[in-house]
C-alpha positions in Angstrom: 8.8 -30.3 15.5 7.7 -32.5 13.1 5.1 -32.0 11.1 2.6 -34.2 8.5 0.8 -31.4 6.8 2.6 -30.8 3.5 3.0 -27.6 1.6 1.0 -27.7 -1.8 3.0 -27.0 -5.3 1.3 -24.0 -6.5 0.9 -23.2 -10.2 0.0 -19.5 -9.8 1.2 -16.4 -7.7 -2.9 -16.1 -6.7 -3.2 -19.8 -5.8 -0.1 -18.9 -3.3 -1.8 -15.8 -2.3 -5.4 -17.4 -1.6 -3.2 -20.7 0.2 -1.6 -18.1 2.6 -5.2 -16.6 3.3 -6.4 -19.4 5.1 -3.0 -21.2 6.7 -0.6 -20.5 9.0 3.0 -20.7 8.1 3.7 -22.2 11.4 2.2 -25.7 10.6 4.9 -26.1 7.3 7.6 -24.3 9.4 10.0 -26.6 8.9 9.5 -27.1 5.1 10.8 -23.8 4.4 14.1 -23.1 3.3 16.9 -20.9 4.3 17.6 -17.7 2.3 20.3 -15.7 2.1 19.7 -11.6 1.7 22.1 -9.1 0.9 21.6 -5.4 1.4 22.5 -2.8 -1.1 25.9 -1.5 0.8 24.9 2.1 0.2 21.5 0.9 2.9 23.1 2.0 6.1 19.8 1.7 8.0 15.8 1.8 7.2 15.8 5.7 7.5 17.7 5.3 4.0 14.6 3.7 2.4 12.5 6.4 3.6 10.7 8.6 1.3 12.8 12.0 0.5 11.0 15.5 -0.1 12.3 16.5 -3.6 13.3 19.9 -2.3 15.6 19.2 0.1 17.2 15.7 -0.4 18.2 14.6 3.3 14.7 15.5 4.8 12.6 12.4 5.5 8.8 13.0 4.5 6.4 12.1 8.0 3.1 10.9 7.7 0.1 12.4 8.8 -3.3 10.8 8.8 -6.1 13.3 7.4 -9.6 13.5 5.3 -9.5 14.5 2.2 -12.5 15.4 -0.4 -12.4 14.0 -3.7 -14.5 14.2 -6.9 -14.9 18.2 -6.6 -16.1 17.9 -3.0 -18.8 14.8 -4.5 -17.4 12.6 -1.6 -14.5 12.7 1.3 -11.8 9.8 2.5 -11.6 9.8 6.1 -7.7 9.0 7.7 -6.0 8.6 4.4 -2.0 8.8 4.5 -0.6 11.6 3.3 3.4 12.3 3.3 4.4 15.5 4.7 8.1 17.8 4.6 8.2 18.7 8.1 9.9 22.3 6.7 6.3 23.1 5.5 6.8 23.2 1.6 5.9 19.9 0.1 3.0 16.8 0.9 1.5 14.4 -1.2 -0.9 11.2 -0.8 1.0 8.0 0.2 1.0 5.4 -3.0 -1.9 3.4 -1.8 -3.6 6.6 -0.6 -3.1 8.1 -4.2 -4.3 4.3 -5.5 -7.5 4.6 -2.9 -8.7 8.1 -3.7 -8.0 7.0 -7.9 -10.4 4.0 -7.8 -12.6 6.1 -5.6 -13.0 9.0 -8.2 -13.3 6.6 -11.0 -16.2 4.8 -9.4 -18.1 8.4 -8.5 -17.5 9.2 -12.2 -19.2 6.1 -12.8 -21.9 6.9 -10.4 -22.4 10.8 -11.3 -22.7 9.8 -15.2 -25.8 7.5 -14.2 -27.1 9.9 -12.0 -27.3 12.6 -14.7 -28.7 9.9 -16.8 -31.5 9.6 -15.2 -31.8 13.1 -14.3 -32.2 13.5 -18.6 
C-alpha cells in the first residue's frame, strides 16, 4: 500500500514518544524496517521471564489485584498489583504498584506537612 505521509526525524526520545501519541503506525507501515531479534538461548518460553519467589526458585509469583492503605492508614489504593507465592510465604507490590503507592506517599507527606501548618 503506498503511502505519502512521511515519518518525521526525531531529535529526542520524548518527541518520538509525544509523535506516537497522536499517529497510527499503520499510515508509515511501510517505512519501517525489518529487525532481526535473538532470544537469550537459556529463554525457553515467557514463563522463564516471569517473576520468581526468592524462596523457592522454580515457583512463579501470580498476581492478585487488591487495596492497600498507605501513609499510616492517611489514604488507600484501590486494585493495585501485588505479586503473590501461591505456597503462602512471600508477596510484594508489582514495580509500578511499588512506583504508584511511592509518589502517592510522597505527595500526602507533602499534603500532611501543610495541613499541620496551618493547624500551628
Amino acid at each position: 500500500m503506498a503511502n505519502s505521509k512521511v515519518l518525521p526525524k526525531f531529535k529526542t526520545r520524548k518527541e518520538v514518544a509525544e509523535f506516537w501519541d497522536t499517529h497510527s503506525s499503520m499510515d508509515y507501515w511501510d517505512q519501517f524496517e525489518d529487525v532481526e531479534l535473538k532470544v537469550h538461548p537459556s529463554i525457553k518460553s515467557p514463563r522463564d521471564l516471569s517473576p520468581r519467589c526468592p524462596h523457592h526458585k522454580n515457583q512463579v509469583l501470580y498476581t492478585r489485584w487488591r487495596t492497600i492503605d498507605i501513609a499510616d492508614g492517611f489514604a488507600s489504593l484501590h486494585k493495585v498489583r501485588e505479586l503473590y507465592c501461591p505456597r503462602g510465604d512471600y508477596t510484594r507490590l508489582a514495580p509500578e504498584t511499588a512506583k504508584i503507592v511511592k509518589q502517592a506517599e510522597a505527595a500526602l507527606k507533602r499534603v500532611q506537612l501543610k495541613f499541620q501548618k496551618l493547624a500551628a
